[in-house]
N, C-alpha and C positions, 0 to 999 in steps of 0.2 A: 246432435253435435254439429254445430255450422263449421263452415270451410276456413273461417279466421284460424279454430282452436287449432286444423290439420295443417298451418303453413307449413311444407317442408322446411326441413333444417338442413342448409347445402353444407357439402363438407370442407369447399375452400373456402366460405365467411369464417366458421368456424376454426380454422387453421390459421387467418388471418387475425381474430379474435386473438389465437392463443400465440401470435408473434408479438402483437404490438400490449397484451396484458395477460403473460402470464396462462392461468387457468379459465381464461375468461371465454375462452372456445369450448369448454365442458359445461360452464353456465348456459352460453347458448345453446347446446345438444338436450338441455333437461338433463343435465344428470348436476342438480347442486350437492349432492349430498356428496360429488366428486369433487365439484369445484370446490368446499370447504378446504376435504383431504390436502388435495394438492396446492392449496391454497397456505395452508397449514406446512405443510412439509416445505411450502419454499421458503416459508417466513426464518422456519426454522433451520436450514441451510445455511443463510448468510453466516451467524456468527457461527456455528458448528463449521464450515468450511475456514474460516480465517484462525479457530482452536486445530482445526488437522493442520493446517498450514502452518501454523506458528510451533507446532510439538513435533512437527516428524524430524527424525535423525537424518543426519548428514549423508548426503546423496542426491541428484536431479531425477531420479527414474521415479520416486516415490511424489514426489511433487509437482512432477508434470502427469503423472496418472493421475493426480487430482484434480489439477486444470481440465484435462482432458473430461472424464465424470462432470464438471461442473457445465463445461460447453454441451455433454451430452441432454443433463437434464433440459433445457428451452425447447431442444431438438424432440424427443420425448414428448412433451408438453403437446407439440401442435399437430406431433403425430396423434398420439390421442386424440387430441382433438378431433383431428379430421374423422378418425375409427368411431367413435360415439357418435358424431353428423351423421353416418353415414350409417347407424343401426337404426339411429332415431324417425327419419325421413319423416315420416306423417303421423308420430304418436302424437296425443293433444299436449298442447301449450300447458305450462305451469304458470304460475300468476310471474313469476322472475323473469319469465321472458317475455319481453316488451320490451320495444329498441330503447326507451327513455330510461329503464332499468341499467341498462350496460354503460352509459356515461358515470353514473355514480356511482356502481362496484368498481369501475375502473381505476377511479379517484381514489376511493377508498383503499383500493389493492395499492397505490403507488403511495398511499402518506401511508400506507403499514408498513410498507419497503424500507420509507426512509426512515421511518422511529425504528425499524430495527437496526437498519445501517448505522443508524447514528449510532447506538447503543453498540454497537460493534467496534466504529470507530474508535468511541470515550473508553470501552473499557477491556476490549479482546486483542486488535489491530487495526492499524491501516497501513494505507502507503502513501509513499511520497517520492515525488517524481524531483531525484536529483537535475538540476540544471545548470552546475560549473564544475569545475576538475578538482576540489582540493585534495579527495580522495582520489583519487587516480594512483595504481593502476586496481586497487581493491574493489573502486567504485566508480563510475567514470559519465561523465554529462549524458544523459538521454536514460542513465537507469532509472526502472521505479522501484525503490524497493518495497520489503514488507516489512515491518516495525511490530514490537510486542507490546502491548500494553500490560502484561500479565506476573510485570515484575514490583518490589516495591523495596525502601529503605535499601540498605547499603547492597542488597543484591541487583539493584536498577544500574548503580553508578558504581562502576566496578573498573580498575587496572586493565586497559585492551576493551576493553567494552567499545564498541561503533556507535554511536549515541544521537539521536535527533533532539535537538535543543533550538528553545529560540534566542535570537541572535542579545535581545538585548527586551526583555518583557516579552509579556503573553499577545502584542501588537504587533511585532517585530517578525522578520523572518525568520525559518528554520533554517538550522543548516544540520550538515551530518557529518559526524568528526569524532575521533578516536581519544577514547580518554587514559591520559597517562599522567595526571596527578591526583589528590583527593586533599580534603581539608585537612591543616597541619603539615602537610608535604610540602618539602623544601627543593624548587627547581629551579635548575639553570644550563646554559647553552657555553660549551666549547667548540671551536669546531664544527658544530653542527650537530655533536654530540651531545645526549641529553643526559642531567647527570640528578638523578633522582634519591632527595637524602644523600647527597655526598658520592653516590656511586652511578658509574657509568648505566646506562640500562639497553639492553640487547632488541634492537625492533627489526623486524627481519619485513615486514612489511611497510618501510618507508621508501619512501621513491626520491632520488638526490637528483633526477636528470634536470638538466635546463640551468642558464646561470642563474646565479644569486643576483635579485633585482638590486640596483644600485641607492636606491633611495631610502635605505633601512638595513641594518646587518643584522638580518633572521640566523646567522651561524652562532652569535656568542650573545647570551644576554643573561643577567646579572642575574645571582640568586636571590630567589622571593619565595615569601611564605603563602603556598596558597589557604585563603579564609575560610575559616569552620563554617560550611554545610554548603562547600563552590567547590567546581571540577574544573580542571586543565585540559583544556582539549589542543591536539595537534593534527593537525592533515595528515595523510598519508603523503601526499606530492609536497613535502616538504618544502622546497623554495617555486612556491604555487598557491599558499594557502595562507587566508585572511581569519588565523587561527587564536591564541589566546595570547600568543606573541604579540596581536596587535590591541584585541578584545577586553584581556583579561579574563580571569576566571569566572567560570559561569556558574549565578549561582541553583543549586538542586533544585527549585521550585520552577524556573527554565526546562526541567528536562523533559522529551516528551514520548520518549520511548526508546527500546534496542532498535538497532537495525538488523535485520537475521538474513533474510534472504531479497535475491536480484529477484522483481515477481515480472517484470515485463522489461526487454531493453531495444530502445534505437538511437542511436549514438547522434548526440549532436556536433554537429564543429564548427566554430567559431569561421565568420564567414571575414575574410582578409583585409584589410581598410575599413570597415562598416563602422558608421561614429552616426549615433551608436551600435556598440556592438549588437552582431544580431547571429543567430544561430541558422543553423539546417539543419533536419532530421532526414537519419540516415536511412537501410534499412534495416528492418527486425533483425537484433543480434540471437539468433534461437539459442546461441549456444553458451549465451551467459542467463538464459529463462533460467530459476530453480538455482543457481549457486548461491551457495552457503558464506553470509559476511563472516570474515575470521580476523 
């Protein structure tokens, strides 16, 4: 056996290996038969972590133990890694290890990432990083939330539901906005008051603060029948949102998911004279991570 087959295997390449791909510090150690394993269990992670995310009941302690678990596994990852380097030192080479092998498992590991991700995104969840106030104070600039995909027909577009919709086609922006009419409903503004089929309706999560902008009167607008198979959305920051008062009703084939939980937040704020407007990010709000959209 020549001195090529005994190159040691060091255990910080191997560590480095398993930060920048993954399992890819147990393919250089010689152990493929780990690299698959683990290879396989991350694939399988993504959506299974975004199904726990999306189904756990009401509470942050359950949801940040998840996050917490998911930052563990990478960490895991390189540990191993380094532990199998460092048993392996001078067993002989496998035909897979050869430096020109590790670019193209590499590749490979990262377009399996994104065909799962993708698949996760179209049909489990994602998120989407709020970036203006109309929901405020329920949802507020710099949130990301998590969105469900896992709903469909009249249980998707539902009275109170927080809804991700685009603005105007499948081209157009998302925005995320509170649904309080349905096709055939009949809506209209007194006062500020919304009065649904003829009666008042009780929203305890609207926000009144800040004047009524002068160039449009969002308090009283005339009753209208919203269109068979379109939703009514309203802001939460009520005299702050560029809602269906201006839009109109959006229709069901726009919608692009629930909003369910705050997954990451750092608060923007609108930076004072800036034309155009420009924002700043604040820091990490920890303590809207994991709250429950209601």
């Amino acid at each position: 056996m020549n001195d090529l087959n005994l190159q040691p295997r060091r255990p910080a390449i191997a560590a480095i290996l398993s930060l920048l791909g993954g399992p890819l510090g147990q393919l250089y150690s010689g152990r493929g038969r780990r690299f698959v394993a683990l290879s396989i269990i991350t694939l399988v992670l993504i959506p299974l972590a975004a199904l726990i995310a999306i189904s756990l009941p009401d509470g942050r302690a359950a949801f940040n133990s998840l996050m917490v678990a998911l930052v563990c596994w990478p960490i895991f990852l390189i540990v191993d890694a380094f532990r199998c380097a460092k048993q392996a030192r001078l067993e002989p080479l496998h035909w897979y290890q050869r430096w020109w092998i590790y670019p193209l498992v590499l590749v490979a590991y990262f377009l399996a990432i994104e065909l799962v991700s993708e698949f996760r995104r179209a049909f489990i969840a994602d998120t989407f990083l709020v970036r203006t106030g109309p929901m405020n104070p329920t949802i507020t600039p710099g949130d990301r939330i998590l969105t469900t995909k896992l709903v469909h027909g009249t249980n998707a577009i539902d009275y109170g539901n927080v809804v991700v919709f685009h603005s105007k086609g499948p081209a157009s922006p998302l925005y995320v906005m509170r649904v309080v009419a349905l096709g055939g409903d009949t809506i209209e503004f007194k006062d500020e008051s919304v009065y649904l089929n003829n009666d008042v309706i009780d929203e305890p999560y609207a926000n009144f603060e800040g004047d009524l902008p002068s160039y449009r009167d969002l308090a009283n607008m005339k009753r209208i029948t919203v269109p068979a198979n379109h939703f009514f959305v309203l802001g939460d920051a009520r005299r702050r949102s560029m809602d269906s008062r201006f839009i109109g009703p959006i229709p069901n084939v726009d919608f692009r998911g629930i909003a369910t939980r705050i997954f990451w937040s750092r608060p923007r704020k609108l930076v004072e004279d800036s034309r155009p407007p420009q924002y700043q990010s604040g820091s990490i709000a920890w303590d809207r991570i994991g709250k429950v959209i209601q």
